[in-house]
MMTF fields as JSON, N, C-alpha, C and O atoms, coordinates in Angstrom:
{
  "mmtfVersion": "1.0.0",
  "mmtfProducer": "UNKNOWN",
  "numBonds": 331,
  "numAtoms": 332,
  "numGroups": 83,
  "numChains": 1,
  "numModels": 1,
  "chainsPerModel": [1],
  "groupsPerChain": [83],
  "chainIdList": ["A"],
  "bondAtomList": [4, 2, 8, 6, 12, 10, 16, 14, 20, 18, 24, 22, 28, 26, 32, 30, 36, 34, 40, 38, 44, 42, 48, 46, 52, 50, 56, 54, 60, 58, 64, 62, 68, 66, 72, 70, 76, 74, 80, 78, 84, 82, 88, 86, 92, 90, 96, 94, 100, 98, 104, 102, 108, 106, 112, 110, 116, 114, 120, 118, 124, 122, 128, 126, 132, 130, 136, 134, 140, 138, 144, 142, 148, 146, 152, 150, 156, 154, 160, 158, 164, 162, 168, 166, 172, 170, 176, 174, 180, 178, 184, 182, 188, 186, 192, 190, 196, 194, 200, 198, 204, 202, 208, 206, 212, 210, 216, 214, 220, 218, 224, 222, 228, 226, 232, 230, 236, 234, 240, 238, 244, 242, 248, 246, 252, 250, 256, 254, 260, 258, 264, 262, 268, 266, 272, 270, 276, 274, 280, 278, 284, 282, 288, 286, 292, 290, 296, 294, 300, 298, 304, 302, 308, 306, 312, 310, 316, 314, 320, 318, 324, 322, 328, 326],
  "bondOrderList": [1, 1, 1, 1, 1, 1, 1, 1, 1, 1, 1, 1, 1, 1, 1, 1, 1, 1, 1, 1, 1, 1, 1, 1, 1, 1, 1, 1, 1, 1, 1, 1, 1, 1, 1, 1, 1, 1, 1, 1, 1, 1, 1, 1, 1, 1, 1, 1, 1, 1, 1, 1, 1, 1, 1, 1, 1, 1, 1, 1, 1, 1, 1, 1, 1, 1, 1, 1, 1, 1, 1, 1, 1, 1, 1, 1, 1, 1, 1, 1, 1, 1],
  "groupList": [{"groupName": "UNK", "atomNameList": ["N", "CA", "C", "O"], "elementList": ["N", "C", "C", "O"], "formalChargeList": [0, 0, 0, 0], "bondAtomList": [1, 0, 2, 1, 3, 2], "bondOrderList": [1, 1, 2], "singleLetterCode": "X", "chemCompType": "L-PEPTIDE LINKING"}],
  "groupTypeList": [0, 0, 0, 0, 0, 0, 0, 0, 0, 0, 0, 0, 0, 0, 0, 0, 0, 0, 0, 0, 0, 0, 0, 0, 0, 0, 0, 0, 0, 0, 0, 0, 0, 0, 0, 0, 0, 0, 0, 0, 0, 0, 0, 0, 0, 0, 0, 0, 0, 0, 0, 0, 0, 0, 0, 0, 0, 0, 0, 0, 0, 0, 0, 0, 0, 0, 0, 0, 0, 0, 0, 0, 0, 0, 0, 0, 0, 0, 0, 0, 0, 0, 0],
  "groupIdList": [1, 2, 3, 4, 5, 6, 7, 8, 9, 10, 11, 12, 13, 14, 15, 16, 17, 18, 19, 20, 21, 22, 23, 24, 25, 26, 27, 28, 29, 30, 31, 32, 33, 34, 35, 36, 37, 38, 39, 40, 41, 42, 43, 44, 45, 46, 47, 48, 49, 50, 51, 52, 53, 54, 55, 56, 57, 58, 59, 60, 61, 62, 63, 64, 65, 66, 67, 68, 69, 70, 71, 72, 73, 74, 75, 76, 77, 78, 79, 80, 81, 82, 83],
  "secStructList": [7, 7, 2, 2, 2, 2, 2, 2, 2, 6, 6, 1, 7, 7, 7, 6, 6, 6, 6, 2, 2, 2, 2, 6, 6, 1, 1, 1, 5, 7, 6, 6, 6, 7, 7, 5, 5, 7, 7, 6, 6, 6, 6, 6, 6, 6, 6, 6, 1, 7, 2, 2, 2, 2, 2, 2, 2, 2, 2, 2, 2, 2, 2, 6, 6, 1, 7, 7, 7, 7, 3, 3, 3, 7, 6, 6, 1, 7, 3, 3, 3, 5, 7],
  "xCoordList": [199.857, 198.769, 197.812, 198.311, 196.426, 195.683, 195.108, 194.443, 195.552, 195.302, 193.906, 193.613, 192.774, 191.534, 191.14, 190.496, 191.317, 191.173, 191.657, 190.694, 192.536, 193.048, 192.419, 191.763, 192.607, 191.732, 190.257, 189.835, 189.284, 188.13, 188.091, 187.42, 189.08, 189.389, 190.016, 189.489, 190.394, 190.713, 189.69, 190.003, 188.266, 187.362, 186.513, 185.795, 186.322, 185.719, 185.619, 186.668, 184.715, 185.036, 184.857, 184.071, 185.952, 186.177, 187.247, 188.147, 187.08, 188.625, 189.565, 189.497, 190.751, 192.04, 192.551, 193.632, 191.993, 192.055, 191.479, 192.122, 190.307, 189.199, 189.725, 189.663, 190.451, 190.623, 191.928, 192.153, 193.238, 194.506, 194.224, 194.874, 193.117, 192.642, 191.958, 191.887, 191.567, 190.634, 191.679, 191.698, 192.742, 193.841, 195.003, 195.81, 195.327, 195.786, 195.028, 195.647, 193.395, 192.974, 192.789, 192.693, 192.805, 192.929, 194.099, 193.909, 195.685, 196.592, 196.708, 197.557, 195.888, 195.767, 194.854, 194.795, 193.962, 192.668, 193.208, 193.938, 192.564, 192.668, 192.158, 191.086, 192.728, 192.373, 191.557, 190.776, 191.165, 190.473, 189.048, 187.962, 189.182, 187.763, 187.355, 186.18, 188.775, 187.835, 188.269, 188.475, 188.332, 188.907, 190.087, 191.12, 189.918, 191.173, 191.513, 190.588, 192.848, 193.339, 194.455, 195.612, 193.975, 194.628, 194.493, 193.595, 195.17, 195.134, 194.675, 195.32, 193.695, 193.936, 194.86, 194.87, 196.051, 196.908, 197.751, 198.325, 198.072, 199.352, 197.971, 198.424, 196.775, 196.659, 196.829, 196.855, 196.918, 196.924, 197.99, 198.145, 199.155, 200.798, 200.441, 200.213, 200.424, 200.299, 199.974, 200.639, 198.362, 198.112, 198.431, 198.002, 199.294, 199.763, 199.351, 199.785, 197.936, 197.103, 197.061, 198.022, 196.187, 196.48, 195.441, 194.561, 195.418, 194.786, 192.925, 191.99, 193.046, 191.303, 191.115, 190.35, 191.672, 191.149, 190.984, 189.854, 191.938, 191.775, 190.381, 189.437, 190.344, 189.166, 187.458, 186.429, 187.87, 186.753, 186.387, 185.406, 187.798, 187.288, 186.679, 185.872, 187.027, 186.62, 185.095, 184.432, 184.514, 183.141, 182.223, 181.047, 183.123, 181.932, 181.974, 181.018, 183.273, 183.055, 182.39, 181.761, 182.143, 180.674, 179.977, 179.461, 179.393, 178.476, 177.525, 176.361, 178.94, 178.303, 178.457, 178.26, 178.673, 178.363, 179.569, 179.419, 180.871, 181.551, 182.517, 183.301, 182.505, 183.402, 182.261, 181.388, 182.763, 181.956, 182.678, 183.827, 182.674, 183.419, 183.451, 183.228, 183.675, 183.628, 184.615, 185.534, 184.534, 185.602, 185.484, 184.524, 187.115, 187.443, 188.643, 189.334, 188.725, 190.188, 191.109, 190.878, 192.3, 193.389, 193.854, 193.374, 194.833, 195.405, 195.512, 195.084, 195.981, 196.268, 195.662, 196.025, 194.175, 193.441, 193.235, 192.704, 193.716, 193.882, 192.958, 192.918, 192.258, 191.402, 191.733, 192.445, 191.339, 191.862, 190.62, 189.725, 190.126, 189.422, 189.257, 190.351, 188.209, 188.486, 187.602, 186.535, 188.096, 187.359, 186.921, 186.238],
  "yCoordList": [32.002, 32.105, 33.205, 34.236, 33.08, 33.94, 34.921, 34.563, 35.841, 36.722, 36.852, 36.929, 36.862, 36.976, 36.028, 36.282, 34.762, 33.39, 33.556, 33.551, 33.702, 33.623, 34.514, 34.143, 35.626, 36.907, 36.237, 36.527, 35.348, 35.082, 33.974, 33.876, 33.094, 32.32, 32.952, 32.48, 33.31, 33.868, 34.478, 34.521, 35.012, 35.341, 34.602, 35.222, 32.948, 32.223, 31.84, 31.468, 31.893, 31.131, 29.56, 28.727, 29.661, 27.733, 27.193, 27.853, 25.716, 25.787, 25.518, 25.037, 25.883, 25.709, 24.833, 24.953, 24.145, 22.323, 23.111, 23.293, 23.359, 23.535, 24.407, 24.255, 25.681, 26.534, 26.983, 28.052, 25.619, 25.258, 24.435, 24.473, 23.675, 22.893, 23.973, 23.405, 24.997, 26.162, 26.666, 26.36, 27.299, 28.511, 27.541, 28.226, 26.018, 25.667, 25.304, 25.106, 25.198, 25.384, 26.471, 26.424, 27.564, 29.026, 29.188, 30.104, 28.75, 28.563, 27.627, 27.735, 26.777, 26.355, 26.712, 26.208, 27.737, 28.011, 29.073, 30.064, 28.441, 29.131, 30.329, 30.323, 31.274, 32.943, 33.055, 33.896, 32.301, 32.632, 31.548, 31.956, 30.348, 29.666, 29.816, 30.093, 29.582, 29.39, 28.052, 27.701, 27.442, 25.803, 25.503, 25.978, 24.443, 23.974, 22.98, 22.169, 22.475, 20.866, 20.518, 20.923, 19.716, 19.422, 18.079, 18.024, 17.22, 15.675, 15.849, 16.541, 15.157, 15.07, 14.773, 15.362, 13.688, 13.155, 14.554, 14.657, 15.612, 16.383, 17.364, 17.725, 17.692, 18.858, 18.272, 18.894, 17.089, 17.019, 17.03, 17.41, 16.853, 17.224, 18.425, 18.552, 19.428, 20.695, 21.552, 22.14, 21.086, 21.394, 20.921, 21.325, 19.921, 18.978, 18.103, 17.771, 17.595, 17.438, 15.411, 14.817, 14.926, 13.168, 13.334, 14.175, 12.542, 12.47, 12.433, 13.064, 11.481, 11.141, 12.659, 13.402, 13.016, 14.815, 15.121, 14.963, 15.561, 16.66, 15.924, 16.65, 14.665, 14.19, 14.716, 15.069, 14.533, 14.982, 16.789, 17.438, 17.037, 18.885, 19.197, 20.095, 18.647, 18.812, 18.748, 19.74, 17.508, 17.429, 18.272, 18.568, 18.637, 19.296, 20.714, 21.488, 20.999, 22.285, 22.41, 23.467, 21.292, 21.125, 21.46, 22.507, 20.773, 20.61, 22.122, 22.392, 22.79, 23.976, 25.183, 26.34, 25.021, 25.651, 26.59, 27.687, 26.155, 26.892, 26.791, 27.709, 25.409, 24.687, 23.451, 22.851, 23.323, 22.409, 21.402, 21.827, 20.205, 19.195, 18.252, 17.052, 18.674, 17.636, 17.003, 17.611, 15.303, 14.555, 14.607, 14.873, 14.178, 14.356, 13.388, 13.091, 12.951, 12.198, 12.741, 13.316, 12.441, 13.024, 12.426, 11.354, 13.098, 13.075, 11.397, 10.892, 10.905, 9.284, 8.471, 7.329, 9.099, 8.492, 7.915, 6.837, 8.768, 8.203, 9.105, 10.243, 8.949, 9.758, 10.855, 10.756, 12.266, 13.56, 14.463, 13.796, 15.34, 16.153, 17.694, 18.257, 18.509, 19.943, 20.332, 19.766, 21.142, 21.767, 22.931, 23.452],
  "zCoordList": [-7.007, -6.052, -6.504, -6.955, -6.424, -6.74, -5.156, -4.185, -5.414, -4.213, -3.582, -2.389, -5.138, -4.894, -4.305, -3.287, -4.617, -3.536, -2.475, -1.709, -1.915, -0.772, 0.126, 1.099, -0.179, 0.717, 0.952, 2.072, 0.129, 0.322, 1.37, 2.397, 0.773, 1.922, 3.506, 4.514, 3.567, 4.551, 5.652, 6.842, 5.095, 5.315, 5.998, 6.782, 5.904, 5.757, 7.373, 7.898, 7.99, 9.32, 9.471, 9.923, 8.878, 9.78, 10.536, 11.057, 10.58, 11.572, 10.846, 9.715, 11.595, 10.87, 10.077, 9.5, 10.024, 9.431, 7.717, 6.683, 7.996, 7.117, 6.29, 5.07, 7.009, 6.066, 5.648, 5.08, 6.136, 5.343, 4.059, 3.015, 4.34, 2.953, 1.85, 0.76, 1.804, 1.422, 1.154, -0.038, 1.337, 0.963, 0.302, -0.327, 0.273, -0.744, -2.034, -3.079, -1.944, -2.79, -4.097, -5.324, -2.912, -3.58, -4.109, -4.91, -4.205, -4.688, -5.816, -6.701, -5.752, -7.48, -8.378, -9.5, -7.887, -8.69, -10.018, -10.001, -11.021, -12.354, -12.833, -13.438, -12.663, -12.932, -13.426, -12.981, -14.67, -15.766, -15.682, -16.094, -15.189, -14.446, -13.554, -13.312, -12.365, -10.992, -10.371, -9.209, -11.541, -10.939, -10.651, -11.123, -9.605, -8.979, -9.528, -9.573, -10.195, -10.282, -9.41, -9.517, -8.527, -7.917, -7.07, -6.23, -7.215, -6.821, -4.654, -3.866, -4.377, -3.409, -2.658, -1.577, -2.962, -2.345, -2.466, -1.381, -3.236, -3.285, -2.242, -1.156, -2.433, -1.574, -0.034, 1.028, -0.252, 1.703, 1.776, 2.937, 1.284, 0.941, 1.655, 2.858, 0.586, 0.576, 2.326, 3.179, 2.073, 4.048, 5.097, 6.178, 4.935, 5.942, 6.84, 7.943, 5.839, 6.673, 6.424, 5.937, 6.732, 6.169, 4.89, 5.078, 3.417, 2.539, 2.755, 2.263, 3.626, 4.413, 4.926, 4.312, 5.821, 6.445, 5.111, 4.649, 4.327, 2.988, 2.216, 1.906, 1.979, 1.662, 2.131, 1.553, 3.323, 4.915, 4.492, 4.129, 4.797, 4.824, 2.879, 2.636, 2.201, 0.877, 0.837, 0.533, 1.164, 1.457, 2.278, 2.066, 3.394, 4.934, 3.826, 3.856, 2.767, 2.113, 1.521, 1.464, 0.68, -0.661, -0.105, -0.493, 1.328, 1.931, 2.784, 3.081, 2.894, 3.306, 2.14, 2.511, 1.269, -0.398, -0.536, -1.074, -0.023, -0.352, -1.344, -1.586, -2.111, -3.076, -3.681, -3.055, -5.534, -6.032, -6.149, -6.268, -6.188, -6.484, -7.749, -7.59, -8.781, -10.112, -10.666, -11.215, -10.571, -10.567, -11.915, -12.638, -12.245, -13.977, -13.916, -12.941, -15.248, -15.526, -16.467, -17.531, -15.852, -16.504, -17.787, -18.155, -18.551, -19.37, -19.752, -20.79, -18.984, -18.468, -18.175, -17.892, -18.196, -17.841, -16.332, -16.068, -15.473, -14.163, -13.323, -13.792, -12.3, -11.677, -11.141, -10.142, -11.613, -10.799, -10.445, -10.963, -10.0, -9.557, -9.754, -9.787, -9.892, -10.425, -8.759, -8.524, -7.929, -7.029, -7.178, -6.296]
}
């Protein structure tokens, strides 16, 4: 877990929904970029939230400039995401 993420997140006023999706984000973010990899289906795992919400709160986050969203493919060629 990156501490510096989390503390920022933590900061953030949104709702709880919003900002369990935000602090498991900050738990996969890469020290050294910034970026997150992480499959939507495992982060809504993660927040406990349903895949569509984690979908939902991902966007209203773009949307209010607090996360970028650039889709990428994996290794496998299978669709994954960098937040």
């Amino acid at each position: 877990m990156i501490l510096r993420a989390w503390g920022w997140a933590w900061k953030q006023n949104l709702p709880a929904m919003e900002k369990m999706v935000l602090l498991v984000l900050g738990d996969t973010e890469n020290a050294e970029t910034g970026a997150c990899h992480i499959r939507t289906r495992r982060l809504a795992e993660k927040a406990g939230v349903s895949q569509s919400t984690a979908e939902r709160n991902l966007r209203t986050q773009r949307d209010k400039g607090l996360i970028t969203i650039n889709r990428t493919s994996l290794e496998d060629g299978s669709p994954g995401s960098s937040s």
